[in-house]
N, CA, C and O atoms as a Tinker XYZ file with bonds, in Angstrom:
   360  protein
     1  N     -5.249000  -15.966000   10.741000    73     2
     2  CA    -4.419000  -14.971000   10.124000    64     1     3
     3  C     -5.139000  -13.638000   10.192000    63     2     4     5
     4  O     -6.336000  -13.645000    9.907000    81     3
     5  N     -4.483000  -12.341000   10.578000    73     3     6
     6  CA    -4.918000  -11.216000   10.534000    64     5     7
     7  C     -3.869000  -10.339000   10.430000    63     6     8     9
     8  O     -3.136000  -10.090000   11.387000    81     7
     9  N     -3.679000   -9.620000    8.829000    73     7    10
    10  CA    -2.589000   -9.044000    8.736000    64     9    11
    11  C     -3.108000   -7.361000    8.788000    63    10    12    13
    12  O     -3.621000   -7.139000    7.691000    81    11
    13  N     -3.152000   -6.327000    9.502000    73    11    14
    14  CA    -3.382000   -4.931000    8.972000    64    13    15
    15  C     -2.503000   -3.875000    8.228000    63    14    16    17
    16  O     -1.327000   -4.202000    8.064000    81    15
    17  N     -2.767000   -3.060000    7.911000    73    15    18
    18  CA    -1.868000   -2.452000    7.532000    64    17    19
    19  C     -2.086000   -1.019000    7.170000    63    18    20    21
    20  O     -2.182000   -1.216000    5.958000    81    19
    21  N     -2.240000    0.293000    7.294000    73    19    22
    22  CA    -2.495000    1.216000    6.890000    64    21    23
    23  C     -1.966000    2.080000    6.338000    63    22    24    25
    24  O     -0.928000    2.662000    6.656000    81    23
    25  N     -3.017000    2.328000    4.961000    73    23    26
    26  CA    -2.718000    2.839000    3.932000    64    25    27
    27  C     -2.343000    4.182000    4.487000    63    26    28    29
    28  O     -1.204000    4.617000    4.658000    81    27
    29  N     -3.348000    4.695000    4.708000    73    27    30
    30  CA    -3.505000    6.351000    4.924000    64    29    31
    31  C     -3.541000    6.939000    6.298000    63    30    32    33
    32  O     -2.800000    6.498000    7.176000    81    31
    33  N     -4.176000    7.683000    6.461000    73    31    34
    34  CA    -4.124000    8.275000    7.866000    64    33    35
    35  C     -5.627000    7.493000    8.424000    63    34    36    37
    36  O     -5.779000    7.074000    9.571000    81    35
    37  N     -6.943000    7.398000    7.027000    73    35    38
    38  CA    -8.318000    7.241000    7.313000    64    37    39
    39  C     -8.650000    5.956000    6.417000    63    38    40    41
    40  O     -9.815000    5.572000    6.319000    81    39
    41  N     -7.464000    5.217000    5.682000    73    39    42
    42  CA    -7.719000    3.948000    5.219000    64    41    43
    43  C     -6.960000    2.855000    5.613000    63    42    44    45
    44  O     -5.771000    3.063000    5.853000    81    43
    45  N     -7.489000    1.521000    5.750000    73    43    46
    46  CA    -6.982000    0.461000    6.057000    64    45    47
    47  C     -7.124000   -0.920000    5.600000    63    46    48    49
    48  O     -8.230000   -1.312000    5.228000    81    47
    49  N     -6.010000   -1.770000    5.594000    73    47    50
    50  CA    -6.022000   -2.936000    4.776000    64    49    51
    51  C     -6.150000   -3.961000    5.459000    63    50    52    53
    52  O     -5.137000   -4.091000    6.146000    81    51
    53  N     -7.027000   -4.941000    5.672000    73    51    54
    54  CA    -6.597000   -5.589000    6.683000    64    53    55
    55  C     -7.147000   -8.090000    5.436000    63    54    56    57
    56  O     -8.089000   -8.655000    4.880000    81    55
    57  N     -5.943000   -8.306000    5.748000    73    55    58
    58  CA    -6.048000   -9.863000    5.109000    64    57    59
    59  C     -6.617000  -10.850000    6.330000    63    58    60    61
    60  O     -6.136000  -10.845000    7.463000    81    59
    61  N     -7.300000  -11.373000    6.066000    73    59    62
    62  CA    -7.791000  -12.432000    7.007000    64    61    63
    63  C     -8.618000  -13.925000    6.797000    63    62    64    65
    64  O     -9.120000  -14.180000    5.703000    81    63
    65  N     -8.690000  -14.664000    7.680000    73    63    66
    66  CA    -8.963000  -15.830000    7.200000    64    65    67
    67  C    -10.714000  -15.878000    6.748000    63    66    68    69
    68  O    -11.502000  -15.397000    7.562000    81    67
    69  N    -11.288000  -16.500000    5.372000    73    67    70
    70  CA   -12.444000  -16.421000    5.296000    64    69    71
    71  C    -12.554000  -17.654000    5.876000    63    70    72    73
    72  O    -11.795000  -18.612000    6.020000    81    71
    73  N    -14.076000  -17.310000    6.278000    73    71    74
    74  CA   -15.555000  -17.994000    6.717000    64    73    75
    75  C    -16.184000  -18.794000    6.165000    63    74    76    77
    76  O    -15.741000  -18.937000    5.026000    81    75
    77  N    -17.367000  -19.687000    6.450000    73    75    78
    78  CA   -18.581000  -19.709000    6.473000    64    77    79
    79  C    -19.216000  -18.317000    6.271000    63    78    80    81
    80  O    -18.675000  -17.299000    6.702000    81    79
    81  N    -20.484000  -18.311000    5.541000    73    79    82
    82  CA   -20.896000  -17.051000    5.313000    64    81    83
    83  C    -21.892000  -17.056000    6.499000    63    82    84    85
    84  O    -22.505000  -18.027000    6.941000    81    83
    85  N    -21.951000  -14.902000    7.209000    73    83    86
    86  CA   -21.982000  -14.955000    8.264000    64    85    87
    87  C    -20.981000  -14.250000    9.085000    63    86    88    89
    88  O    -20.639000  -13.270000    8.423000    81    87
    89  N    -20.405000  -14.269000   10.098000    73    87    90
    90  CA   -19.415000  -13.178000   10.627000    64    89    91
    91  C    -18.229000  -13.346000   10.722000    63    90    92    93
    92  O    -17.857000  -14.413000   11.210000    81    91
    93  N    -17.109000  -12.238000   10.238000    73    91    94
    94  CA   -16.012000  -12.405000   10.181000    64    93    95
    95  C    -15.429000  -11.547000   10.732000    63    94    96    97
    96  O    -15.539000  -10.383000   10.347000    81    95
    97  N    -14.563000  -11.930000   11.903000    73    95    98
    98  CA   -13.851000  -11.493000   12.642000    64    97    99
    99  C    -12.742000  -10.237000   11.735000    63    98   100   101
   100  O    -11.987000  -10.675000   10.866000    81    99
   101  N    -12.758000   -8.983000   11.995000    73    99   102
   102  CA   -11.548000   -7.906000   10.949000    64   101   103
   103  C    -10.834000   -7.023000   12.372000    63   102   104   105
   104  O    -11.021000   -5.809000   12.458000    81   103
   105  N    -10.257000   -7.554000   13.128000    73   103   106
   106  CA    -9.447000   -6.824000   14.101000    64   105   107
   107  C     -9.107000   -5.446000   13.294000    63   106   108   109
   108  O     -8.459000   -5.222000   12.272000    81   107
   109  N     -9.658000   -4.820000   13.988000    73   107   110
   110  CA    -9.255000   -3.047000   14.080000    64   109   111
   111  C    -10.604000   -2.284000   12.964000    63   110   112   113
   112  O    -10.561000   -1.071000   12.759000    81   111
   113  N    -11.593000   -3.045000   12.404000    73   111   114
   114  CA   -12.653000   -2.233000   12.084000    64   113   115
   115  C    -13.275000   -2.114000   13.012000    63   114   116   117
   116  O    -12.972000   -2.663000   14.071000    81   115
   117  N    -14.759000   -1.037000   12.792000    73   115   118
   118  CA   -15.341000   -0.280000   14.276000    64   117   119
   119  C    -16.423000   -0.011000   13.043000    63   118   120   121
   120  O    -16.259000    0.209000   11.843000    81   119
   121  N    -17.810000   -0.147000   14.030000    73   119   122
   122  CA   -18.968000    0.212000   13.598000    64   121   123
   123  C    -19.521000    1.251000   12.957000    63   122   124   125
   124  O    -20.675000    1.279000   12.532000    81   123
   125  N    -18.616000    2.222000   12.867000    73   123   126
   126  CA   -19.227000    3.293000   12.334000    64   125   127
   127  C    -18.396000    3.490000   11.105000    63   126   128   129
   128  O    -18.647000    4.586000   10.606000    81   127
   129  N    -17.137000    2.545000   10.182000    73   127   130
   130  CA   -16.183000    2.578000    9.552000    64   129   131
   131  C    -17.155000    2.358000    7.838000    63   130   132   133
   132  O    -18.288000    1.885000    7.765000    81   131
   133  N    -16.627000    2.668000    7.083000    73   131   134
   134  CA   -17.334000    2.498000    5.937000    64   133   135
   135  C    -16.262000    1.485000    4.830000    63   134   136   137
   136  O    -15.155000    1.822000    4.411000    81   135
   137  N    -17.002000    0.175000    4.540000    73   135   138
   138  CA   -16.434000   -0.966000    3.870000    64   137   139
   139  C    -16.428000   -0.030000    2.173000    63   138   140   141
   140  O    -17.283000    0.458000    1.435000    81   139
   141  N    -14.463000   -0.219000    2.177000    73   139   142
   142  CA   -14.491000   -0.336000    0.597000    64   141   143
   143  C    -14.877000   -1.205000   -0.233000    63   142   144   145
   144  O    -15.549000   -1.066000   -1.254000    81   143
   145  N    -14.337000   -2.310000    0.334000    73   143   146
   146  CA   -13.871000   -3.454000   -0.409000    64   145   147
   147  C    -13.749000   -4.587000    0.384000    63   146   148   149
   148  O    -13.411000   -4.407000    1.554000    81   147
   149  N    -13.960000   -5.753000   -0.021000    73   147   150
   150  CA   -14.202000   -7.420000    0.167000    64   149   151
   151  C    -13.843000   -8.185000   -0.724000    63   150   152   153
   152  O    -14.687000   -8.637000   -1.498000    81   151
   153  N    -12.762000   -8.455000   -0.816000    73   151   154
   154  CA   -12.167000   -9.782000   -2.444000    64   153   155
   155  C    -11.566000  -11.265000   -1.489000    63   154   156   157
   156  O    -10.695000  -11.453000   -0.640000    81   155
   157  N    -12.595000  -12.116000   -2.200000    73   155   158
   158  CA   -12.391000  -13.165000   -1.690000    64   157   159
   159  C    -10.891000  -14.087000   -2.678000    63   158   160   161
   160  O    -11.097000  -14.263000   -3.879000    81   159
   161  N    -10.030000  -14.405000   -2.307000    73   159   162
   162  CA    -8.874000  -14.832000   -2.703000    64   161   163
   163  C     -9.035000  -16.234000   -2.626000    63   162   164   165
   164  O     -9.385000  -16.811000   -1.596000    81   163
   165  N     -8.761000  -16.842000   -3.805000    73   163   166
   166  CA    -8.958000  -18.681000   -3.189000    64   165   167
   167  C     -7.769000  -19.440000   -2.283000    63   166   168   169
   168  O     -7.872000  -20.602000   -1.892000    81   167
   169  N     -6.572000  -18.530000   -2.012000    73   167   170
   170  CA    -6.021000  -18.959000   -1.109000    64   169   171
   171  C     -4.769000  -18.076000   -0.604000    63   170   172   173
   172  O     -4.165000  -17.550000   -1.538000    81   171
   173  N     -4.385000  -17.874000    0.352000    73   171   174
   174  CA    -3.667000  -16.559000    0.732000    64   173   175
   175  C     -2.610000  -16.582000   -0.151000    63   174   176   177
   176  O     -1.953000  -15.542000   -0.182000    81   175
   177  N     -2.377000  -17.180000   -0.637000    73   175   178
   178  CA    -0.551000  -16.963000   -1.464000    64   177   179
   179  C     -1.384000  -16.922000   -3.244000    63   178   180   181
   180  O     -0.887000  -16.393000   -4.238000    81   179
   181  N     -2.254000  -17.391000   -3.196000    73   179   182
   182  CA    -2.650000  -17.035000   -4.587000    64   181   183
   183  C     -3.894000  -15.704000   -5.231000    63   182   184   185
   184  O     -5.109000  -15.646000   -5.420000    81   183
   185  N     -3.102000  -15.098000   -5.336000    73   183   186
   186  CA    -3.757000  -13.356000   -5.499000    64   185   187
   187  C     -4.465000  -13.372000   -7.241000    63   186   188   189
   188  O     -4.932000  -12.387000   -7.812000    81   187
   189  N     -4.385000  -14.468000   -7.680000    73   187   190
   190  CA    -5.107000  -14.260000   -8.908000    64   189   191
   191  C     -5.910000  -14.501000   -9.178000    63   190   192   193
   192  O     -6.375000  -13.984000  -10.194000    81   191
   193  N     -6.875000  -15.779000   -8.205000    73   191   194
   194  CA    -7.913000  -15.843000   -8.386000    64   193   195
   195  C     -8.824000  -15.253000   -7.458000    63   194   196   197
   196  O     -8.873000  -15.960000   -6.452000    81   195
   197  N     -9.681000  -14.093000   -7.363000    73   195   198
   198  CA    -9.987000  -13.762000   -6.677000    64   197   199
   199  C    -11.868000  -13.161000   -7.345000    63   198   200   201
   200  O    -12.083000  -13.004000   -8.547000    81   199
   201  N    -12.812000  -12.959000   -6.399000    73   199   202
   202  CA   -13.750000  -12.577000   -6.505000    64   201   203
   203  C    -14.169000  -11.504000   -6.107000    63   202   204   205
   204  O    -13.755000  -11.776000   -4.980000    81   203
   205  N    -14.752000  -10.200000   -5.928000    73   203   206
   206  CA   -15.387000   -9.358000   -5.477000    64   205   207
   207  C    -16.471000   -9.633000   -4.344000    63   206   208   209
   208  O    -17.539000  -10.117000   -4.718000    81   207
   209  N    -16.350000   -9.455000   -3.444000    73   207   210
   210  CA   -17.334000   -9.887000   -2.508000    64   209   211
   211  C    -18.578000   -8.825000   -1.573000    63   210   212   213
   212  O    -19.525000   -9.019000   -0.811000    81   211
   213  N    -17.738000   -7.442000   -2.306000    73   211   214
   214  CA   -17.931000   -6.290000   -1.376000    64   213   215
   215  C    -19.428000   -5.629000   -1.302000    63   214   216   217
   216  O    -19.676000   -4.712000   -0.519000    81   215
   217  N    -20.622000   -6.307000   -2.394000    73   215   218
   218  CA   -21.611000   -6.445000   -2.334000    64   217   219
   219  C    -22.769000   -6.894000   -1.278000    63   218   220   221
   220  O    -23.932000   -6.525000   -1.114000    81   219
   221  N    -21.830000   -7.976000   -0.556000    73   219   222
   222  CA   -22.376000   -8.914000    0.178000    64   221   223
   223  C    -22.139000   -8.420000    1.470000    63   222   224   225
   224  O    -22.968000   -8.388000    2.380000    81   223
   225  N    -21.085000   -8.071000    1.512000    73   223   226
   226  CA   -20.477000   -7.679000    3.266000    64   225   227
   227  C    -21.067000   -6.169000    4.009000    63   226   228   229
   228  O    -21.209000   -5.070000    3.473000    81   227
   229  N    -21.291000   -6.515000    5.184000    73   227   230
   230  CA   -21.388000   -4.535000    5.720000    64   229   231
   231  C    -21.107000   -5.037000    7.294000    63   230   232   233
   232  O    -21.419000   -6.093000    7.846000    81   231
   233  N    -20.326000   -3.748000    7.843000    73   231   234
   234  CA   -19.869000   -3.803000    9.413000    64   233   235
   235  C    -20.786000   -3.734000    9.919000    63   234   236   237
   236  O    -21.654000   -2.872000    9.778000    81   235
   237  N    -20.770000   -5.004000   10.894000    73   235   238
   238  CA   -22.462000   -5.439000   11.810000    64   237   239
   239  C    -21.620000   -4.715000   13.473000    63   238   240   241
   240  O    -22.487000   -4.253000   14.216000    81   239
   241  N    -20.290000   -4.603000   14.003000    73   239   242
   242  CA   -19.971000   -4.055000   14.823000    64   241   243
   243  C    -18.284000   -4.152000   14.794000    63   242   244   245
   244  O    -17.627000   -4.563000   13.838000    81   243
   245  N    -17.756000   -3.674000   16.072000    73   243   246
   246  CA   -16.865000   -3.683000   15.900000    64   245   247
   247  C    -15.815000   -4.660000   15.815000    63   246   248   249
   248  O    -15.968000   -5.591000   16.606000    81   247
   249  N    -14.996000   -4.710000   15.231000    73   247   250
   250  CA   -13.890000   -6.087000   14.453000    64   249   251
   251  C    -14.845000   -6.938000   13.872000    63   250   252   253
   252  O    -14.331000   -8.055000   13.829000    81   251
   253  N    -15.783000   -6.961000   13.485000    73   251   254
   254  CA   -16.784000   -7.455000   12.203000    64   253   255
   255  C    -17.117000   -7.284000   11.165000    63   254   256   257
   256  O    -17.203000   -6.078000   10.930000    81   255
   257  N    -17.433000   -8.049000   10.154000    73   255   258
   258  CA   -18.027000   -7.862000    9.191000    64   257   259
   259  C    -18.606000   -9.261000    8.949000    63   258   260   261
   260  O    -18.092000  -10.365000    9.124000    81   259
   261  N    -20.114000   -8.824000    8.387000    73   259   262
   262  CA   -20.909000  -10.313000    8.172000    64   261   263
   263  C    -21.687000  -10.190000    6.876000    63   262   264   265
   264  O    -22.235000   -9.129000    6.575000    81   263
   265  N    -21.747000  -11.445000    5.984000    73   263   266
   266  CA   -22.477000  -11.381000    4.980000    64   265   267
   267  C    -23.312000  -12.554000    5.257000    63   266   268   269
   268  O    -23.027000  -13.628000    4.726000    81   267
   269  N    -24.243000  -12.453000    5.982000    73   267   270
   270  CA   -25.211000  -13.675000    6.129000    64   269   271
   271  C    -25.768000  -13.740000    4.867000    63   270   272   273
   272  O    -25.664000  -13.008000    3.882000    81   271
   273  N    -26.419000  -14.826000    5.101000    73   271   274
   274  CA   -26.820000  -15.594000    3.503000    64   273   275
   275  C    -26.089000  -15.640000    2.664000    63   274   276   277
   276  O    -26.517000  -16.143000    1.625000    81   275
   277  N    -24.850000  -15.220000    2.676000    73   275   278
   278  CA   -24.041000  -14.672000    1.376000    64   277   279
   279  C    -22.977000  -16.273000    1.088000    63   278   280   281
   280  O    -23.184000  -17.386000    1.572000    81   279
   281  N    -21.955000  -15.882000    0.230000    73   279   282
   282  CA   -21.225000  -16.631000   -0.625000    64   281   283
   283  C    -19.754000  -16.972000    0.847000    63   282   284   285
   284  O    -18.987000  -16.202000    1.424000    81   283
   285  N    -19.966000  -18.404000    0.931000    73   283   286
   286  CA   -18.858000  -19.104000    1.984000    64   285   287
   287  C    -16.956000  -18.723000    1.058000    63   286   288   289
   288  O    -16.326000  -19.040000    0.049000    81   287
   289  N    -16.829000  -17.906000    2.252000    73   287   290
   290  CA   -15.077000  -18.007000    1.890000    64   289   291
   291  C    -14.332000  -18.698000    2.530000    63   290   292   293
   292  O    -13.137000  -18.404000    2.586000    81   291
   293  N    -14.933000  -20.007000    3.302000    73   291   294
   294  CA   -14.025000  -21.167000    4.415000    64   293   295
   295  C    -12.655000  -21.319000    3.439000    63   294   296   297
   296  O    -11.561000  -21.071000    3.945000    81   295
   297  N    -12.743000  -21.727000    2.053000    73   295   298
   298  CA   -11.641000  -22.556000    1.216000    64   297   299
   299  C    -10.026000  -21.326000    1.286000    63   298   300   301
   300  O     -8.868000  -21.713000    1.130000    81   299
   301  N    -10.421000  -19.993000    1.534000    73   299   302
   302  CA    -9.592000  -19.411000    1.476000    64   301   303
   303  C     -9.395000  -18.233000    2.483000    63   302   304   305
   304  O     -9.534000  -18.465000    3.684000    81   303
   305  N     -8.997000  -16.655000    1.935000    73   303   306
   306  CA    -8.962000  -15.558000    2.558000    64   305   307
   307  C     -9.853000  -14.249000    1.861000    63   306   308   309
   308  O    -10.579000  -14.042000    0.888000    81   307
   309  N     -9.434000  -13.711000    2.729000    73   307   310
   310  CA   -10.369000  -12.303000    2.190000    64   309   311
   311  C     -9.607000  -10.649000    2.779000    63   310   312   313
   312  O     -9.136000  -10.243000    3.841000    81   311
   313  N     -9.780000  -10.209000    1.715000    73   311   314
   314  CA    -8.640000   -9.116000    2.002000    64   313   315
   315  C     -9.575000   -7.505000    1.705000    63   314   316   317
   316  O    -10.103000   -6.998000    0.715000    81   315
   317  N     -9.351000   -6.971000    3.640000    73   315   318
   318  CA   -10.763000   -6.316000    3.435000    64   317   319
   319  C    -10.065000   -4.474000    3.462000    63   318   320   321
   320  O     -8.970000   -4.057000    3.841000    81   319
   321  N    -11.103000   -3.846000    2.964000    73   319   322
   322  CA   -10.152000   -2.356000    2.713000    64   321   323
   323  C    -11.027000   -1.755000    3.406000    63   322   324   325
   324  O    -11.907000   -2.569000    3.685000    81   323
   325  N    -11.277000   -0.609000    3.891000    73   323   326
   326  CA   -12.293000    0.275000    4.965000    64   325   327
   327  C    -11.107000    1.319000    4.979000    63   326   328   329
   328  O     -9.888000    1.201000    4.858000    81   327
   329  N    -12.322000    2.850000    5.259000    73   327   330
   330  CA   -12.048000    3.896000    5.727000    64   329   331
   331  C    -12.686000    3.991000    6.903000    63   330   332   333
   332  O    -13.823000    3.569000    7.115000    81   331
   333  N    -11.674000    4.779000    8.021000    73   331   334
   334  CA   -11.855000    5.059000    9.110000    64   333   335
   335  C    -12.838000    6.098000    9.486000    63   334   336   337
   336  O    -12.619000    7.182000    8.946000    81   335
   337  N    -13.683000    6.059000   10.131000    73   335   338
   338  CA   -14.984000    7.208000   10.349000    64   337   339
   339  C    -14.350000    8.059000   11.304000    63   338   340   341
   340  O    -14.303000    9.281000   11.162000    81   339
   341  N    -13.776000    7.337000   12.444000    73   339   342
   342  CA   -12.709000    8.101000   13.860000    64   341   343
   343  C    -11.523000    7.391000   14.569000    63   342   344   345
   344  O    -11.253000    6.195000   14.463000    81   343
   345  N    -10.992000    8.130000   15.159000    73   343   346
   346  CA   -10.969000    9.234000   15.566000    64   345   347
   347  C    -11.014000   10.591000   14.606000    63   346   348   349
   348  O    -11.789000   11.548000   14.604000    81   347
   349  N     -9.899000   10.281000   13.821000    73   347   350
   350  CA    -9.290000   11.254000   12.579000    64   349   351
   351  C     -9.705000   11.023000   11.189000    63   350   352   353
   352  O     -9.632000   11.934000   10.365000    81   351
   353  N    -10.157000    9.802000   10.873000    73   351   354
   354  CA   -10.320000    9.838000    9.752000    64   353   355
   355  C    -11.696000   10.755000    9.197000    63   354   356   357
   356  O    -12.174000   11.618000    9.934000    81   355
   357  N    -12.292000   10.468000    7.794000    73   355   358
   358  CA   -13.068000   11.304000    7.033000    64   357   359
   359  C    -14.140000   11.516000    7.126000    63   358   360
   360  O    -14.684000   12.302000    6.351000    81   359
């Protein structure tokens, strides 16, 4: 699953399937993008239980993000927010 969606002209939403902790595939982030946000969801249709994850994560390149050593999101999803560095964004 990889849903995007953009907020703004320089922000973006993007839902996707969690991992093993370690690298996660985010179609349409880019290395130089700056991570808002990382909330691990225990399962895509259930938005209430969810964790903060955004501690753990940072863009290792492009359509990535990896939290090695960090906390496994295999059981569910993760719904990731980033601002755009370029073309246009901030």
């Amino acid at each position: 699953m990889s849903n995007t969606t953009h907020l703004t002209s320089s922000q973006t939403i993007a839902m996707v399937d969690g991992g093993a902790a370690g690298d996660i595939t985010v179609t349409g982030i880019e290395s130089q993008d700056e991570l808002v946000s990382v909330t691990h969801l225990s399962s895509a249709s259930d938005v209430l239980s969810t964790e903060d994850l955004t501690a753990e994560f940072s863009v290792t390149a492009d359509d990535t993000i990896n939290n090695a050593a960090g906390t496994s999101s295999a059981n569910g999803a993760l719904l990731v927010v980033w601002n755009k560095k370029s073309p246009y964004g901030v």
